[in-house]
N, C-alpha and C positions, 0 to 999 in steps of 0.2 A: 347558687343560693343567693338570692337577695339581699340586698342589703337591710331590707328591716327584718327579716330573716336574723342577721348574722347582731341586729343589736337583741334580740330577744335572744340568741346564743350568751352573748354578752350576759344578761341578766340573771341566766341560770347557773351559768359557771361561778358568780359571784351569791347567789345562790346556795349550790352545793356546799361552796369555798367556807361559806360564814358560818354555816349551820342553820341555814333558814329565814336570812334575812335579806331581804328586796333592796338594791341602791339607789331605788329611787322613794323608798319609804315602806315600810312594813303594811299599812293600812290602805284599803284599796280605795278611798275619797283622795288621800293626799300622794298616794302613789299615781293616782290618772295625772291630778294637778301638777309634778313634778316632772312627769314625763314631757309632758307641754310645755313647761317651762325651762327643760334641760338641768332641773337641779338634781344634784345626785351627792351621794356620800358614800366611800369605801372604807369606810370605820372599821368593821366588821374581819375584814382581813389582812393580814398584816403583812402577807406573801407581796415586796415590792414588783417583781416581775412578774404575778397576776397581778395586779392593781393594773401595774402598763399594760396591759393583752386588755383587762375589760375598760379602761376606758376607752382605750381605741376603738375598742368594739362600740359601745354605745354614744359615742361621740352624738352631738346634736345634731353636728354636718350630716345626711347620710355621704355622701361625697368623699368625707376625709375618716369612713369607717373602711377598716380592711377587705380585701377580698379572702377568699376562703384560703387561697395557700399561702397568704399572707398571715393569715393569722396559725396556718400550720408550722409555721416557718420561723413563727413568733421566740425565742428564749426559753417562757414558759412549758414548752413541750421540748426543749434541746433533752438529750440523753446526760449522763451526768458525766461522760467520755468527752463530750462536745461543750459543756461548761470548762471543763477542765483546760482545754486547748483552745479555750479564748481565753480565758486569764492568763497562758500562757504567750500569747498572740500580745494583750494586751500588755505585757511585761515587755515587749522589744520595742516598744514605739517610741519617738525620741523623748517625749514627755519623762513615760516612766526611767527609760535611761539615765536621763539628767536626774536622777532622785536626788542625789547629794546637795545639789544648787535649786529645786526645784521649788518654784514661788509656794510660798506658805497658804495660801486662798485655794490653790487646786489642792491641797491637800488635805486643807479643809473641808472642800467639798465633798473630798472623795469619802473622809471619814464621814465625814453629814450621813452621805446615803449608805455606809457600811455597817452599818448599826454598832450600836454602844457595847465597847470593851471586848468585839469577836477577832481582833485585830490586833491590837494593844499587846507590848509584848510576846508578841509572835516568837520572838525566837525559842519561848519556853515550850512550845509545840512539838517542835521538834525536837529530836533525840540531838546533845550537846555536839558529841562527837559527829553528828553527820553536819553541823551550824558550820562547826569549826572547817571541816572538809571542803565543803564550797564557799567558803569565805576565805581561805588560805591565809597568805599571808600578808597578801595587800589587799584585798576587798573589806568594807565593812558594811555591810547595810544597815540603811537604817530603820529607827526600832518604829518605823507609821508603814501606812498602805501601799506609799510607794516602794520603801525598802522589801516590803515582802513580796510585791509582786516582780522586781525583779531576781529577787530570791527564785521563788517561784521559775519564772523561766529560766535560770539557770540550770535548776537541780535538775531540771527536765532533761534539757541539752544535755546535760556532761556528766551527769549519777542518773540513768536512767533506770536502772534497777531499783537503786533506794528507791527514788520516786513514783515507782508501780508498787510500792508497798505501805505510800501512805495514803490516805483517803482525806484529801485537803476539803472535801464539800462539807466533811461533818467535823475536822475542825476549824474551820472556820466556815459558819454555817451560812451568816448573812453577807460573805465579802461577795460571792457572785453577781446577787442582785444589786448591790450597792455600785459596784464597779461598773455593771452594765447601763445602771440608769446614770452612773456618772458621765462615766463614756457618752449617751448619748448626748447628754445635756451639753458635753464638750465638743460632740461633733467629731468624736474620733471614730463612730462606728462608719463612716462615711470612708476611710482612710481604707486603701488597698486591702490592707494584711486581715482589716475584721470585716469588712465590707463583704466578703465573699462567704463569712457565716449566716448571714441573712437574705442570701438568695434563694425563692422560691422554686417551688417545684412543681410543674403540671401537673395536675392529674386529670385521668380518664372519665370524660361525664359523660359515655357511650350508654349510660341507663338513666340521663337527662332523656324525658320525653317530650313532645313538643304539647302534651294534655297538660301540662303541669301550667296551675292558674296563674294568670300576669299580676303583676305587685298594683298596687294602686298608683294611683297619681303622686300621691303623699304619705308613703307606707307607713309615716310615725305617726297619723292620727287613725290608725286600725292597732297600733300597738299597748297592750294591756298591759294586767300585773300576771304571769305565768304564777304566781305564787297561791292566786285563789283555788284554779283547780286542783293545785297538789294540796293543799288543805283539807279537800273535800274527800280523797281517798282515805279509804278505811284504814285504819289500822288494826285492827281485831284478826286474828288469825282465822282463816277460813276453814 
């Protein structure tokens, strides 16, 4: 797939995402002009890990936009098993370890991107008696992002049971994506233990034919608003 291919990928999934609105403008005179320009706005969607997948996607660079098992490979499509056991990932690294001593700015950050109040008193989330069980008698965690995510990895480790019986994505709905765009921003996805969640995967392009038309010179000045012709199908029941 090509790379201006893969930015008009880009613009449909943001798209779908919003309910029908274009990131580079709703209106097909200031959508051409914005695409030429690289200006763009993801207002529309509030999903932080799609926002990261389509801007990569439509990046101005074509250059520094993904390849295909790149963007397969992306967070945005992980299973919610594979979210799971990178938070977990993310809870053993020395950052999070150090939670007790850990500079107040990363913490900040971290809550920046973890959205307002899905964090905040975490311990009330869980059932008292299971807090008290992996905290014993000398742990305390503390009550921000860091203390839960090594919470988090713990319960995993040493109460595995309890811990297949909670569903941590839907209470705490927005720490995944927060954590992930922190992480990157910190340059911890880089590190051994998460580095190996983001490696790609081949696939088979044996129904790649060599008929299939070459990209232009400058495939971003052939690319449109996809949003005109989906407006133009009928919606009347046939």
């Amino acid at each position: 797939m090509s790379l201006f291919i893969l930015k008009v990928a880009g613009m449909l999934i943001y798209y779908i995402l919003s309910g029908g609105h274009h990131p580079f403008g709703d209106k097909a005179y200031e959508c051409e002009y914005n695409i030429h320009k690289g200006k763009y706005t993801l207002d529309h969607v509030q999903d932080v890990v799609a926002k990261d997948l389509i801007e990569w996607m439509i990046n101005e660079e074509p250059k520094k936009r993904p390849k295909v098992e790149e963007c397969l490979s992306h967070p945005f499509f992980w299973h919610p098993d594979k979210r799971v056991d990178y938070l977990k990932k993310v809870g053993n690294i020395n950052e999070v370890k150090n939670y007790k001593n850990a500079d107040p700015e990363l913490i900040s950050s971290l809550e920046k991107h973890a959205g307002e109040g899905s964090y905040k008193q975490w311990k009330h989330q869980f059932p008292e008696e299971l807090v008290q069980r992996v905290e014993g008698k000398k742990k305390f965690y503390s009550e921000d992002i860091l203390g839960l995510l090594r919470f988090i990895r713990n319960l995993h480790e040493h109460y595995e049971e309890d811990a297949a019986n909670l569903d941590l994505l839907s209470m705490f709905p927005d720490l995944f994506g927060g954590v992930y765009i922190s992480a990157k921003s910190q340059g911890w996805n880089t590190k051994p233990s998460l580095k190996k969640f983001f490696r790609t995967e081949e696939f088979p392009r044996d129904n790649i034919t060599s008929r299939s038309a070459a990209p232009p010179t400058n495939p971003d000045q052939h690319v449109s608003c996809p949003i005109q012709e989906t407006q133009q199908v009928s919606t009347k029941p046939s």
